[in-house]
N, C-alpha and C positions, 0 to 999 in steps of 0.2 A: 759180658764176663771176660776177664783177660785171659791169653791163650797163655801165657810165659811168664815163669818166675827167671829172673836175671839177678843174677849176685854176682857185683863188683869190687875188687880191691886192687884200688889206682896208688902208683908206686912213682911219680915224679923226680925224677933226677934233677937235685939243683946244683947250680952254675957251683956255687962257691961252699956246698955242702952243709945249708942254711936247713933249719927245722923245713920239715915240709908239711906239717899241722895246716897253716893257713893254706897250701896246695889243697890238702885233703879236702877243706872248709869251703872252697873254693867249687872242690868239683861236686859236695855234696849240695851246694845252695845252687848250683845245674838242675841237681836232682829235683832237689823242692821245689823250683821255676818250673818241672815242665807239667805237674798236677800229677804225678801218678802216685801212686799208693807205694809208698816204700818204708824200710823201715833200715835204719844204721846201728849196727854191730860195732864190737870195740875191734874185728878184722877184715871187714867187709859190709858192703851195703845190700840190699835186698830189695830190689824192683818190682813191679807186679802190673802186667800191661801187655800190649800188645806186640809181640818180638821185635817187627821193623821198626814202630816206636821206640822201644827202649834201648837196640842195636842204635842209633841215631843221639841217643842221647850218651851215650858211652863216646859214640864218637865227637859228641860236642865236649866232652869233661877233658877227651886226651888234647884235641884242639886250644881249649883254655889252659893248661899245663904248660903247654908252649910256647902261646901269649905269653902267661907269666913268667916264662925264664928257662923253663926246665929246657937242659938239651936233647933229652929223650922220656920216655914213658913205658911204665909195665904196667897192664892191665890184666890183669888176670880175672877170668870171668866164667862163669856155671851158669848154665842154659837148663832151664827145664821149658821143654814145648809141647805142650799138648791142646790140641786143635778145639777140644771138647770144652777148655777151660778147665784152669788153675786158681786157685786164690792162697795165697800165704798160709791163712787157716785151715787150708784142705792138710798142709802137713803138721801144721803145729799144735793145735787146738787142743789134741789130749793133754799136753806137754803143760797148759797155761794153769794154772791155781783157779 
């Protein structure tokens, strides 16, 4: 079971102030490459895994940002950690239809 829920919302500064959709697109198919269970919001992303794992894939998404162009990055990021194990639907489930 995963210890940590991780929500992400990466903010790429581009060179000549070009859409950053395909930036976004970019750090979300990181996300889908690395198997963990996530899920994408219209303001952020939602991870679900193992902290050090998914700390590591944040830091691949800001790393790709900068390949592609961007001169800097905000990442803005919410940790849930608990050792016992988390799962997305431990907070959502009443919420679903």
């Amino acid at each position: 079971m995963a210890n940590a829920l991780v929500s992400i919302q990466i903010i790429p500064k581009t060179k000549n102030g070009e859409n950053v959709i395909p930036y976004v697109d970019e750090a979300i198919s990181i996300i889908q490459q690395s198997g963990v269970i996530y899920e994408v919001h219209p303001l952020e992303t939602t991870m679900e895994g193992d902290l050090e794992h998914l700390l590591k894939i944040i830091a691949e998404m800001n790393s790709k940002m900068i390949e592609k162009g961007s001169t800097n990055v905000i990442s803005q990021v919410k940790i849930l950690y608990q050792p016992d194990g988390i799962e997305m639907s431990d907070l959502t489930e009443k919420y679903r239809p």
